[in-house]
N, C-alpha and C positions, 0 to 999 in steps of 0.2 A: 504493500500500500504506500502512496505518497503520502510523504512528508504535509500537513495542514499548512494552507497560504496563508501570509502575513498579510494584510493592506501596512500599508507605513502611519497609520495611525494606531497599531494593534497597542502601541504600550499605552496610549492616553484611554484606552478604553477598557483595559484592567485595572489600571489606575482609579478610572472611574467607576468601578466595583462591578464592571460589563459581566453577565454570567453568558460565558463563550462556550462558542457550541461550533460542529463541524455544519458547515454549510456549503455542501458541492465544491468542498476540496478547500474549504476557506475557514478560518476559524475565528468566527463574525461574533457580535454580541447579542445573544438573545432579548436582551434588555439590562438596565440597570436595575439600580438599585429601589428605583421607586414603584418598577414593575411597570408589565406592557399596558395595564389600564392607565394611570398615571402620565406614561408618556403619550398615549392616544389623547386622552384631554388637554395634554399641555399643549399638542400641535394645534389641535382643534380652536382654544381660545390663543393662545401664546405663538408661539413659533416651537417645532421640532428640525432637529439639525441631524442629518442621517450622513452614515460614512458607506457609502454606494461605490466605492475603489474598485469592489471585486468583481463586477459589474464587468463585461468586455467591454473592450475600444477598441475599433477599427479604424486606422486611416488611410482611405483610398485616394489617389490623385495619379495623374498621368492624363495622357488626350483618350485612352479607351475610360477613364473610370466613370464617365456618366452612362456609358454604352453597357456596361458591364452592369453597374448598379439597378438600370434599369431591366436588364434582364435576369437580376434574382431578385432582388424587390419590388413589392406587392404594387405601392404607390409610385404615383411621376417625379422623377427627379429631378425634371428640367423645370417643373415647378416652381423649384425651390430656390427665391431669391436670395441673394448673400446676406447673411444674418438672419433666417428663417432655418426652421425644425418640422420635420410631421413626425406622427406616429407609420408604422408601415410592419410588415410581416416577411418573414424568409420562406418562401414559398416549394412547395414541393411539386412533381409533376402531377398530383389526383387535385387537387386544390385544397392542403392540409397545411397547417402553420406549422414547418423548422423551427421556430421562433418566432417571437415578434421582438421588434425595435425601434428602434427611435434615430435617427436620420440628421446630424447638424451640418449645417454650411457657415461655419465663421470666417471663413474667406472663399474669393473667387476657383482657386486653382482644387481645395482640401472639402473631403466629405469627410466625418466620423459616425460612425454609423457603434452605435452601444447596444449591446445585447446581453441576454441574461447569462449571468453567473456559471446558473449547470449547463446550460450551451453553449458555452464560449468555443468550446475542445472543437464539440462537431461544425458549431456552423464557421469553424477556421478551414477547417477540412474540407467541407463542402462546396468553401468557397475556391479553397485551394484546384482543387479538381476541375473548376469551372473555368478558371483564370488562362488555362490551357488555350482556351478558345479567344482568349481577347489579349490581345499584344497593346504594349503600351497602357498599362496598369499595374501602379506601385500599390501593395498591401503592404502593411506594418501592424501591427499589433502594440499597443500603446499601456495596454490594462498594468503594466506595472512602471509606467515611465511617467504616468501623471497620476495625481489624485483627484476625488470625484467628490463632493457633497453636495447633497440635497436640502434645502433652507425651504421649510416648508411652514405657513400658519397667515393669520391674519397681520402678526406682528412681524414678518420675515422681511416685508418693505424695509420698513422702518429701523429693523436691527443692521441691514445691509446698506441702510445710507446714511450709516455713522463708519461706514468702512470705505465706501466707496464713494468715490461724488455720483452726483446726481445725474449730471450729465454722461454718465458713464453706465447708463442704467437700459438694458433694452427697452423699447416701448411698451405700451400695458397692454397687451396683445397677447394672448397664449404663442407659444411657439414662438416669438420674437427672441433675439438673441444679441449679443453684443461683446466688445473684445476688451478690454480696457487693463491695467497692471496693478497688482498689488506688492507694495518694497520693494517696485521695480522688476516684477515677475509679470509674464502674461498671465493672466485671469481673463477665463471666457465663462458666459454668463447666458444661461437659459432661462427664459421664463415656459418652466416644464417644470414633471413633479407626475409621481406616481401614490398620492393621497386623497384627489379631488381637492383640494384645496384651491382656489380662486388666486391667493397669492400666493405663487410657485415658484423658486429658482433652484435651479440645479448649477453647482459653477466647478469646473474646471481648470487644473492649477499646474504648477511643477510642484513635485517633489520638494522644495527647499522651502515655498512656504505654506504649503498646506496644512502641516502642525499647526504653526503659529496663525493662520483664517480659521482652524476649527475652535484653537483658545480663544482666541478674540470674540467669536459669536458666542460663545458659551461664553464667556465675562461679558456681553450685553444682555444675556438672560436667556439664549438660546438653550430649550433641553435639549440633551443628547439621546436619541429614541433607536429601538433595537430592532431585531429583524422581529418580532413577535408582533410588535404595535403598527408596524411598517405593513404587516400581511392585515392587520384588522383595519387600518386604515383603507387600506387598496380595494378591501371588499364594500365596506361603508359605500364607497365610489364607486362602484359594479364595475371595476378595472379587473380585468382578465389575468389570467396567472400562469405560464406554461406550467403543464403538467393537472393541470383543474380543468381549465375553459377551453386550452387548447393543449392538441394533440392530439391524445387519445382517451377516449371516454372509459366510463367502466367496467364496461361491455369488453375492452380493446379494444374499438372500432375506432377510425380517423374522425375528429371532430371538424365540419369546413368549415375554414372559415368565414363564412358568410352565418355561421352561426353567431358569431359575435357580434354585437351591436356595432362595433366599431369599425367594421371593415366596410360600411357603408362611408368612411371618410378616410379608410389607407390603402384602399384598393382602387386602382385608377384604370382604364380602360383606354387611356389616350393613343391615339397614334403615335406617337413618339415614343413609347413602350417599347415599339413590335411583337411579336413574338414571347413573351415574356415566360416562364415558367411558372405552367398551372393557370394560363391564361384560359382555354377553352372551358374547364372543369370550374373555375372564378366566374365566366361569366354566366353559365348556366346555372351556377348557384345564385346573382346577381338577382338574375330572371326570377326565377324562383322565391325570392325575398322578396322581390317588386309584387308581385302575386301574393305573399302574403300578406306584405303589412294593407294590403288593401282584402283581406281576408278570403283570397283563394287560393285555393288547397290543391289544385292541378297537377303542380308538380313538388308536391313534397317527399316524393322516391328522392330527387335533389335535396330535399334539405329536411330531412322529417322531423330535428327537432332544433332550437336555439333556447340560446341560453336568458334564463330570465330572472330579475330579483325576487325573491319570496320574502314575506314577512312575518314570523310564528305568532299567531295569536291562542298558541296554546302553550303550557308550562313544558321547556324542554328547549334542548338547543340540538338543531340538527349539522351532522357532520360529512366529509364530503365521501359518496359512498351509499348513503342513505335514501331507500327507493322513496318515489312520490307518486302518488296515486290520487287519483279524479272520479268521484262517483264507485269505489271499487276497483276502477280500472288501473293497472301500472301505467304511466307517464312521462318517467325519467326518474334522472340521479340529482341528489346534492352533488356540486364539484365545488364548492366552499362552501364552507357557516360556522357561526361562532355567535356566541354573543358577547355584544362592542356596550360602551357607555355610547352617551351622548350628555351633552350639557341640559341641562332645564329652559326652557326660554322665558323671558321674562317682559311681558309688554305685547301688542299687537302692530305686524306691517314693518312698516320701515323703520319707524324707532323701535325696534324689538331687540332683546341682546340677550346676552347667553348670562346665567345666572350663576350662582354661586354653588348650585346641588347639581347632580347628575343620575338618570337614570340611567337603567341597563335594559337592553332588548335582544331579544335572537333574532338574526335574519342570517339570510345564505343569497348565493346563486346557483340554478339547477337547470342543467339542461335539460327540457321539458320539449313535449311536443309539440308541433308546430301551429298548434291551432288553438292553444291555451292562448286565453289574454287576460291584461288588466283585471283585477278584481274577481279571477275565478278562484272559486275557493280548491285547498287540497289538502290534502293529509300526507304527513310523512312520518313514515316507520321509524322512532327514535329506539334504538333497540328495544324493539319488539310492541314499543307502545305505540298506538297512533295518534300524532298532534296537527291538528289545526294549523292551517298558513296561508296566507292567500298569495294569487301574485300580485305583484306590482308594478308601479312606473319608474319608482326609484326608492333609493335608500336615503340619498342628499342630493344636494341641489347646491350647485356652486356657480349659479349665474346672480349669486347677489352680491359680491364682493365689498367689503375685504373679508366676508366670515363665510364660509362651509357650514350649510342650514340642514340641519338634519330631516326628513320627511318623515313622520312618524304615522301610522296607519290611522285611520279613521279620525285624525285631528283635520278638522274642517277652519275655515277664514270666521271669526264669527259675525252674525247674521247680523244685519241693519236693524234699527230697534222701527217698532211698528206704532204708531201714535194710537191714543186707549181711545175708544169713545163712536158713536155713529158719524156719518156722511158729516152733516150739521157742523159738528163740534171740530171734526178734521179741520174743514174749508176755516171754522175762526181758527185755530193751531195756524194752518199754514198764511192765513193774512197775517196774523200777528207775527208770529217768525220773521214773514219777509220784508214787515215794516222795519223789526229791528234787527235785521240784518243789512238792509238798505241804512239804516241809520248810521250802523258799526261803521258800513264799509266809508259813505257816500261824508261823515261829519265828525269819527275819532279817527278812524287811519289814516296814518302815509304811507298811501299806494308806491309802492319802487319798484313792480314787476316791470320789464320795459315792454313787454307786450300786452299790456292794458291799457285802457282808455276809457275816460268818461265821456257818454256822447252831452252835447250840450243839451240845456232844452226844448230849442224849436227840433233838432235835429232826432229827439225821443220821441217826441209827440207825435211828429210826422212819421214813423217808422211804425205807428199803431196804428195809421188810421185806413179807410179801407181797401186800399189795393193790399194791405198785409194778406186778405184774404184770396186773393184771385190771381188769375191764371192769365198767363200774355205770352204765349211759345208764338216765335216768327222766327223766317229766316229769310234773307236778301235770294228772289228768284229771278234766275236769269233771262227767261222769258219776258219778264216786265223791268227790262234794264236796269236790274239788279235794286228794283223796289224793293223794301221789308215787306213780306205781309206777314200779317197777323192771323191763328188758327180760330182765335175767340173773339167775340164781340165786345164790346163797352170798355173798349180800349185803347180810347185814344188820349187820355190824359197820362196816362201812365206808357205810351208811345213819345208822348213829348216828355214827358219826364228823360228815360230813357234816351233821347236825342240829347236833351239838355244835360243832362251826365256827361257822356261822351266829349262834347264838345267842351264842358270846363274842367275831365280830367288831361283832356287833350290840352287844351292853355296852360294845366300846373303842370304837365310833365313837357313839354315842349313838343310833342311828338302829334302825329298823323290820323294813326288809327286807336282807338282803346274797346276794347272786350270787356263789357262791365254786368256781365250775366254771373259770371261764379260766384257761387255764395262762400269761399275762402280760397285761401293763399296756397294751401295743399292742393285743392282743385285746379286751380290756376294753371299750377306747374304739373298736374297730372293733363290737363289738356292740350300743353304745349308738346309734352314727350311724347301725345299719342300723335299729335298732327304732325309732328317731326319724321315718325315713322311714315307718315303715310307719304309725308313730302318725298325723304327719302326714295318710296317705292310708288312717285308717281307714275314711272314709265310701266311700270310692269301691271299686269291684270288679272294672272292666270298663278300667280306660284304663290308660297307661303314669302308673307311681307318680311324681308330683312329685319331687324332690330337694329338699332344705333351704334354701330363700328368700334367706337369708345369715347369716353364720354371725361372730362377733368371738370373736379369739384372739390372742395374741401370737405375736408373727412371730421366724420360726428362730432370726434372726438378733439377736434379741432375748432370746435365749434359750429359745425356745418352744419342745417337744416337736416331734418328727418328724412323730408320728402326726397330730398337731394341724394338719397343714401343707398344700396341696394338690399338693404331689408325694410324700405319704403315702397315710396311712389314710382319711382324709377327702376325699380326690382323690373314690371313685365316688360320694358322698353329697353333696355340695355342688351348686349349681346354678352354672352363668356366668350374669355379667352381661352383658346385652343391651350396655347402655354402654360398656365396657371391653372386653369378649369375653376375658375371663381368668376364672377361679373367684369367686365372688362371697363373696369376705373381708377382712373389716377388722380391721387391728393395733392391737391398744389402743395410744395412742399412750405416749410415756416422757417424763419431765423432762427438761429441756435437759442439767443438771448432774449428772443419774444416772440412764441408760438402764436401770439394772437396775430402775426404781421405774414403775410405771403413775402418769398423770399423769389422777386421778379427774375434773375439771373436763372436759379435753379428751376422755375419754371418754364422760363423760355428754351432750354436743353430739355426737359422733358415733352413740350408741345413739337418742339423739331423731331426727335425721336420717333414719339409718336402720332401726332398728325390727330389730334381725337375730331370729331367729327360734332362735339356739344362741349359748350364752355360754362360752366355753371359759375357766377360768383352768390354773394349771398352767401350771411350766416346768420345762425340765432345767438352767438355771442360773438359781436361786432365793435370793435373798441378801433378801427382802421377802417381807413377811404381802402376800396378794391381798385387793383392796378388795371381798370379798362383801358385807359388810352393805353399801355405801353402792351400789353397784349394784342389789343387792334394793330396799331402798326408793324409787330409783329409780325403778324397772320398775312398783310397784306405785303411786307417785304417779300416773304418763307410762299406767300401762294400758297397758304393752306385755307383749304373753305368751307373751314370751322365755322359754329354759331355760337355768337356770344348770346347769352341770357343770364340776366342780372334778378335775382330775385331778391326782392328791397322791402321784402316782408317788414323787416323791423327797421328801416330806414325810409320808407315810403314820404315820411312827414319830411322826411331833412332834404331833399329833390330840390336842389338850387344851387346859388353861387357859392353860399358857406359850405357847403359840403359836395355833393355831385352832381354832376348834369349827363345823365348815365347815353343820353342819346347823340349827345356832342362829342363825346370821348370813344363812341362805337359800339356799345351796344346793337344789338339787332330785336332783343325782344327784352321789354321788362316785365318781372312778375311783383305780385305782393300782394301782401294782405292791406286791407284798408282802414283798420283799426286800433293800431299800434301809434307811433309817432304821427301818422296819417288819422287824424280824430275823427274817424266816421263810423259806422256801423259797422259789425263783423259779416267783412264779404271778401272777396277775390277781384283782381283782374292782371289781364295781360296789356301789353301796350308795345306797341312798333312806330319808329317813323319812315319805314318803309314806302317806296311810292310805287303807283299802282303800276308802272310800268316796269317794276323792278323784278329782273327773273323770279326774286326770293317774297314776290309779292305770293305767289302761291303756296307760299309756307303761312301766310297770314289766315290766304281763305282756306286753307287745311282748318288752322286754328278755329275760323270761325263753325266748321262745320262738326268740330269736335267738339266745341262748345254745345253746340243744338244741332241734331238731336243726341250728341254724343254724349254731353258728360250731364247736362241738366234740362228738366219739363217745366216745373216750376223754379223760378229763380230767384223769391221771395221777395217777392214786388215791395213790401214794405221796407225794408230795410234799402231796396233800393230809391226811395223816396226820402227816406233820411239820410241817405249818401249827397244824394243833391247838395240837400242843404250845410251837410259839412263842407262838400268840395268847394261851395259860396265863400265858407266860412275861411277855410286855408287857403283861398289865392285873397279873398279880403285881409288876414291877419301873418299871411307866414312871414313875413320879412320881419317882424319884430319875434312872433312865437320860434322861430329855427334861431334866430342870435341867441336870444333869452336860453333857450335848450341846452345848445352848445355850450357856452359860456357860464349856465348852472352846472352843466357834469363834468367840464374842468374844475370849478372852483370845487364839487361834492370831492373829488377824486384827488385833488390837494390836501384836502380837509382833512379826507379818512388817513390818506399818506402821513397829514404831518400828527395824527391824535397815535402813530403808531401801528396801526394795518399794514397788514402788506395788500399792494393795490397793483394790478397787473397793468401793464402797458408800459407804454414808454415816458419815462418823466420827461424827458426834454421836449415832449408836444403836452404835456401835461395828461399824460395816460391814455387819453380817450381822444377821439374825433368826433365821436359822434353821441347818442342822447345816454350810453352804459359807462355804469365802473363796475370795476370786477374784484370782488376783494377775495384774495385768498384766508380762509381761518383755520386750515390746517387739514391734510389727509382724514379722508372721512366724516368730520366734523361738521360741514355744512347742512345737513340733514336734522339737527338736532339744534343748532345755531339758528337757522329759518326760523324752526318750533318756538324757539325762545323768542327769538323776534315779534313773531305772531305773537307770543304771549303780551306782549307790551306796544302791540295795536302798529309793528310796522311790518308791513306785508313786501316780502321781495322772496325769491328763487333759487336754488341749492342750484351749482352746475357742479360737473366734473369738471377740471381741468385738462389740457391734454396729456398731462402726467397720471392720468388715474384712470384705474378701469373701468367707471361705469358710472352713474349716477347715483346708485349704494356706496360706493364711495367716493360720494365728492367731497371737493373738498376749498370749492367755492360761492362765493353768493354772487347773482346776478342781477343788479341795479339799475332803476331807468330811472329820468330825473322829469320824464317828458308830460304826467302826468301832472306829478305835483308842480310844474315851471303853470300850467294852465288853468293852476288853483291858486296861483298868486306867488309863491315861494321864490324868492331870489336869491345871488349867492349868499348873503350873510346867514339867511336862513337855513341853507342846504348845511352851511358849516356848525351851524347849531346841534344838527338832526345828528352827523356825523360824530359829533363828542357823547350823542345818548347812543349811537348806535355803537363806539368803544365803550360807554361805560358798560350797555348790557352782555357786549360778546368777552371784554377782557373782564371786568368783573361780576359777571352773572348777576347784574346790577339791577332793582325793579324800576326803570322808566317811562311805567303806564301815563303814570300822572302828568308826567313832562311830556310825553308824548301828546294827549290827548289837549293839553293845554296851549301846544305850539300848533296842532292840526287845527284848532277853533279859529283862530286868527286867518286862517286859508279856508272858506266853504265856498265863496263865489267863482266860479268858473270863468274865465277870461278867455280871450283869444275867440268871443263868438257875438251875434248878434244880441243886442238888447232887447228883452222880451216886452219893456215898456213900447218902444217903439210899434210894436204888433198887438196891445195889446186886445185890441175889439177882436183880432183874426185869430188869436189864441185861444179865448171865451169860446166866440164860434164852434172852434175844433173841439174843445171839451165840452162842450155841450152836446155833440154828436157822438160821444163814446158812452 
C-alpha cells in the first residue's frame, strides 16, 4: 500500500486538533475539534475555510489544448472567456460521468481543469491515452506544486478584502475569476465553491505562501471545516458526489448523466465541440430530459431514473443505499442522506436573518424514477422501518445572497392578513386607510425615490375624468393617405387630445415623431425591440424572422435597466451567440475608479470588434450624461449601422441644454417612462427625429405598428389626458425646475459627502449630473438602512452596487432630489435633510420628529399651473365625478 498524501498544510491541521483520516490516498481532516455540525453552521452564518490541495490540477496549454479539451469534456470550451470557470464532466463513450470538474481560464494561452481527489490517478491516464491523438498539447499535473482553499460563507467577502484589495476581487458573478498576488506570490481567485453558498471563492497559491493565507483567514475568524461538514454541506446544495450521483448506481448500472440536474448547464452541444466523447449517447439523453421535465415519459429506456432531493418527514435518517418506494412500488436508491442543522430564521422576506438556535432535519438525494415529481410522497426503508419523505425542489436556495437560505418542507410565505367585518365596513377600512396613507405619503414624507412623482392637481383631476373609461384603438391607413382612423365612436376629443400630446412632447424633446400610446417605459422599449426585428426582416416573408445580431447595453449590475437585460424584455429579441451559447450582449465596459461612468475608449474597441446591431444607453442608477455624441461619430467614421436608443426612463425630465439633447448628439430613437423627473402620469413613449424620407423611416412605422395592434387595445385614455396637461406644464416650467434639480442633487451629494457618507461618483463634477446620489452604507446593509429610513418618514431605494451580487445584498441607497426640488426644497434644505439622514444611518438616530417638521414647510407643489387661475373649470370637473 502507498504511503498517505500530505497536502502542505497537513501540520497546521493537526495542530488544529484535525481528526485525520485516509481519504483516496490522502490523509485529510475529518473535522476539528468542534465537530462536523459546528463547522457546517459556522460556514452557513460565518465563513468556513477548507484545504481542497488534494483535489487534482491539470494544466493544459499548447495550440491543440482547446481541441483536445473539447473532445473529453462535456461543456464548450471556447466559451470560456479569460477569467471565466464552468462546471463540466469527463465523459465516457455510453454517456456516463469519468468525473466531473471544474474548468479555469486565468489566462489566454492556460486551462486548469480540477478534479476529484479519488480520480485524479484514472482521469490522468485516460487523458494520457487520449493525448496520442492531438499533437501540440502540454499536460502537467500541478496537485502538488500549488495549494488550493476554499473560502466559503456569507462572511468570506468580507474576511478576503482585508487581505486582498478590492480591486483585485473577481466580479460578483458565479464562475468569475481573477489573478492578483499575495507577499508578492501569484494568487488566482474563483468565485466557485462546492457548498451552495452565494459567496464562494476558491483561491489558488504557491507553495511559499499558502501556510501563511490559511493563518491569516483563520486570525480574521475564518473556521477551518473538515471533509465531514464539506460532504453535508455539498448535499444541503443537491451538489452531486462521484461515486453517489454519479457513476454507478446501486444496482452497478452506469448512472447518465443527464441524470443530474446539472448537466442541463455542463453539457454543450455546440459545433465547435465536434465529435466529442459520448456525444451521441449525451444527446439522446438530452432529448429524453427535454421530454420529461415537460412530463413525457416516451423515452425513459434513455433515462429511467434522475436524481432528486427528498425531505424525511418521518423520525429517521436515511442513508445512501436505502431502497425508496411509491405506493408499494420500489422506485430507486438513497445515493446520499444525512441529517444537517440548519440555523433558525428569525423575521419574515428580506429582512429575515439567521438566528441564534438551530434545528436538525434528515434529507438525502435519491435516484428515483423518472416520473416522480415535486411533492410526491414516498417511503424509505430505514433498516427495515419504513419512513415518510416527500420529494422536493430543493434543500436551499442560494439566489439571495450574501446568506444560503435553507428551504424547509411545508414552511409557506405567511398569508396577507384579511380585514374583519362585511362588504360595508371593508369599503370604510379601505377609504380611511387610503386617506391616511395619502396623508403619510403626500404631507410627512420626503419622497427621495428618483423614480416617483407627484402629479400636480389639474394634471390628477384630469387623469379621472371620462375618457379614463373608454376605448380609442386607430391606426394611420394607407389607403386614406395615411389618415388615423379610429375603431370606436365619441372620439374625437380624446383624438385631439392625442394630437395635442404628440405635438408638445415633440416641442420638449426637439424631435419629429413621438408614440404616446404605451402605458410604460418597459412597454416602450418592449415595442421598439419587437419593431427592430421586424425592420430587420423586412425583406424577407417566408422564413423564421432573425433576432437582433447583438445588441451593447449596460449590465444590471451596473446599473442598467431590467428591461435592457436578457432575463427581461429583450430576452425574446436578442439572438445567442454560437460562441458563448448565452444571449448575445455586450456591457459597455466602466472606469476602474467609477463604475457608475462608461469608459468611451474601451467601448469604442468593443463596438469595432463587434459591430452590435442595437445600442442601448439608459440606466436606472444614472449619476453621468451617456456618451451619445462620441458613439455616433463613431459608428458613422467605422460605417457600422448600428441603432442608437436612449432610454431616459429616469432622465426624461432633464431633456435640455443642462443636461442632454439626446436627438442632437445622434440618437435614433428615445424611450422613457413619463413619470419620473418627467412629472406626468405613469405611461410610456418612444420618440424619433427621423424624416419620413429617411430609409430608417420604416423602423419608425414598424414601431408604430407594434404599438397597435401589437403591444396595446386600450391605452388608458385617462392618464393620457393628464399627460397633456403635464407636458403644458414642463415646457411652461422646465428651464427653472431642470436648474433647480440639478443644482439640488449636487449641493444633497456634497452634503451627504461632507456629514461623512461615502457618496458614489465623481467629486470633481460634484458626484452627480443628473436628479440621483448614490450613497454607499456598507455591503448588504442597504436593505435594512431603507427600513430604518422609512421608519423616520424618508422614503428612498436599496440598490446593489456593481460590486455586489444582487439586490439581497446591496449595499446602496438610491436618491432623487427631483420630487422634493417640486415641493419647494432648495439647496440649504437638501443639506438639512442630509445631517438627519447621517444622524439616522450613523447613529440609529430617531429623526421622525425632524423629519416630519422640515416636510410641513414643503406641501405646495410648484413647477405647475395655479389652480386659482381655473378655478370655475375645476368646480365644473368635480362636480361631474
Amino acid at each position: 500500500m502507498d504511503p498517505l498524501q500530505h497536502t502542505a498544510l497537513f501540520e497546521k491541521h493537526v495542530q488544529a486538533g484535525g481528526k485525520m483520516v485516509d481519504f483516496a490516498g490522502w490523509e485529510m481532516p475529518l473535522h476539528y475539534s468542534i465537530g462536523i455540525l459546528q463547522e457546517h453552521l459556522a460556514t452557513r452564518k460565518r465563513a468556513g475555510l477548507f484545504d481542497v490541495s488534494h483535489m487534482g490540477r491539470f494544466l493544459f496549454r499548447g495550440a491543440g489544448a482547446v481541441s483536445f479539451l473539447q473532445h473529453v469534456l462535456s461543456n464548450n470550451v471556447e466559451a470560456l472567456d479569460v477569467c471565466q470557470a464552468h462546471y463540466t464532466f469527463i465523459t465516457n463513450a455510453t454517456g456516463g460521468a469519468l468525473d466531473d470538474a471544474y474548468l479555469y481560464r486565468f489566462s489566454p494561452e492556460e486551462y486548469l481543469l480540477v478534479v476529484n481527489a479519488a480520480n485524479r490517478r484514472q482521469d490522468w491516464e485516460h487523458f494520457e491515452k487520449l493525448l496520442q491523438d492531438f499533437p501540440n498539447v502540454q499536460m502537467r499535473d500541478l496537485t502538488q506544486d500549488m495549494i488550493m482553499l476554499a473560502l466559503q460563507g456569507p462572511q468570506s467577502r468580507a474576511l478576503l478584502q482585508e487581505i486582498v484589495p478590492e480591486g483585485a476581487f473577481p466580479p460578483p458573478q458565479r464562475n468569475a475569476l481573477s489573478l492578483t498576488t499575495y507577499k508578492d506570490e501569484k494568487l488566482m481567485i474563483a468565485r466557485t465553491g462546492y457548498t451552495g453558498e452565494p459567496l464562494c471563492f476558491e483561491l489558488f497559491m504557491t507553495l511559499i505562501v499558502g501556510g501563511e493565507l490559511w493563518d491569516q483567514l483563520v486570525k480574521q475568524g475564518a473556521t477551518p471545516v473538515g471533509l465531514g461538514a464539506r460532504d453535508t454541506l455539498r448535499l444541503e446544495a443537491a451538489l452531486p458526489l462521484y461515486g453517489h450521483e454519479l457513476g454507478q448506481d446501486a444496482e452497478g448500472k452506469e448512472i447518465p448523466i443527464f441524470a443530474c440536474p446539472l448537466a442541463r448547464a455542463a453539457v454543450s452541444f455546440s459545433p465547435a465541440k465536434g465529435d466529442f466523447i459520448g456525444r451521441i449517447p449525451l444527446s439522446r439523453q438530452a432529448e429524453a430530459n427535454k421530454k420529461i421535465l415537460l412530463r413525457d415519459y416516451s423515452l425513459r429506456e434513455v433515462l429511467p431514473r434522475r436524481i432528486k432531493p427528498l425531505a424525511l418527514v418521518g423520525e429517521g435518517i436515511a442513508r445512501a443505499g436505502a431502497r425508496v418506494f411509491k405506493g408499494g412500488k420500489f422506485v430507486g436508491y438513497i445515493t446520499s442522506g444525512t441529517r444537517i442543522p440548519c440555523w433558525n430564521t428569525e423575521g419574515e422576506g428580506l429582512l429575515s436573518a439567521q438566528g441564534d438556535a438551530y434545528q436538525l432535519r434528515s434529507i438525502g438525494l435519491a435516484y428515483l424514477d423518472c416520473d416522480l415529481i415535486e411533492d410526491d410522497a414516498v417511503t424509505i426503508d430505514v433498516r427495515g422501518k419504513m419512513v415518510n419523505a416527500v420529494v422536493v425542489a430543493h434543500h436551499l436556495r442560494s439566489d439571495a445572497p450574501p446568506v444560503a437560505r435553507p428551504i424547509l418542507y411545508r414552511r409557506e410565505a405567511p398569508a396577507a392578513e384579511s380585514p374583519e367585518g362585511d362588504r360595508p365596513e371593508k369599503i370604510r377600512n379601505l377609504l380611511t386607510e387610503a386617506i391616511a396613507n395619502t396623508k403619510w405619503r403626500q404631507q410627512e414624507c420626503i419622497n427621495l425615490i428618483p423614480s416617483e412623482m407627484t402629479l400636480s392637481p389639474l394634471a390628477r383631476l384630469l387623469s379621472i375624468m371620462d375618457p379614463a373609461f373608454r376605448y380609442a384603438e386607430h391606426q394611420k391607413v394607407k389607403a386614406f393617405y395615411d389618415t388615423e382612423v379610429f375603431y370606436y365612436q365619441g372620439t374625437k376629443f380624446i383624438q385631439n387630445v392625442e394630437a395635442l400630446l404628440e405635438k408638445e412632447l415633440g416641442s420638449y424633446l426637439a424631435c419629429r415623431e413621438v408614440e404616446t400610446r404605451l402605458i410604460s417605459g418597459q412597454m416602450a422599449n418592449v415595442a421598439v425591440f419587437s419593431a427592430l426585428v421586424n425592420y430587420l426582416n423586412r425583406a424577407e416573408s417566408k422564413r423564421e424572422p432573425r433576432r437582433i445580431a447583438r445588441v451593447l447595453n449596460h449590465h444590471i449590475q451596473s446599473g442598467g435597466h431590467l428591461s435592457a437585460q436578457p432575463m427581461g424584455a429583450l430576452r425574446d429579441y436578442v439572438s445567442y451567440d454560437a460562441r458563448t451559447e448565452r444571449p448575445a450582449i455586450l456591457h459597455f465596459p466602466v472606469l476602474p475608479d467609477n463604475p457608475y461612468k462608461t469608459d468611451v475608449p474601451a467601448t469604442l474597441k468593443l463596438i469595432a470588434e463587434f459591430r452590435p446591431e442595437l445600442i442601448i444607453f439608459g440606466k436606472s442608477m444614472v449619476l453621468h450624461k451617456e456618451p451619445v455624441a462620441e458613439i455616433r461619430r463613431f459608428l458613422v467614421e467605422q460605417r457600422i449601422e448600428a441603432i442608437i436608443m436612449y432610454d431616459m426612463a429616469h432622465v426624461l425630465g432633464l431633456v435640455g441644454p443642462y443636461f442632454q439633447q439626446p436627438f442632437a448628439e445622434g440618437a435614433d430613437l428615445v424611450t422613457g417612462s413619463t413619470h419620473k423627473t418627467f412629472f406626468g402620469t405613469q405611461r410610456g413613449l418612444v420618440a424619433t427625429d427621423l424624416e419620413e424620407s429617411a430609409e430608417r423611416y420604416e423602423l419608425w412605422e414598424a414601431l408604430r405598428k407594434r404599438t397597435f395592434p401589437g403591444a396595446v387595445s386600450n391605452h388608458h385614455l385617462g392618464t393620457m389626458l393628464g399627460l397633456l396637461m403635464a407636458a403644458y406644464e414642463m415646457n411652461h416650467f422646465k428651464q427653472e425646475y431642470q436648474q433647480k434639480t440639478l443644482a439640488n442633487a449636487k449641493a444633497f451629494a456634497r452634503a451627504l459627502h461632507d456629514c461623512g457618507l461615502r457618496v458614489a461618483g465623481d467629486p470633481a463634477i460634484g458626484f452627480t449630473e443628473t436628479h440621483q446620489v448614490i450613497v454607499e452604507v456598507g455591503y448588504s446593509r442597504a436593505p435594512e438602512i431603507a427600513e430604518r429610513l422609512e421608519r423616520n418618514n424618508i422614503i428612498c431605494n436599496y440598490q446593489a452596487t456593481p460590486a455586489e451580487e444582487g439586490f439581497t445584498a446591496a449595499g446602496a441607497l438610491r436618491l432623487g432630489v427631483a420630487e422634493m426640488t417640486r415641493f419647494g426644497m432648495e439647496a440649504d434644505d437638501f443639506r438639512l435633510l442630509a445631517a438627519l439622514i447621517k444622524d439616522a444611518i450613523v447613529n440609529d438616530a430617531r429623526v421622525l420628529d425632524s423629519v416630519i417638521a422640515l416636510r410641513k414647510r414643503f406641501q405646495d407643489l410648484r413647477f405647475c399651473f395655479a389652480q386659482d387661475d381655473y378655478a370655475e373649470l375645476i368646480q365644473a370637473l368635480h362636480r361631474l365625478i
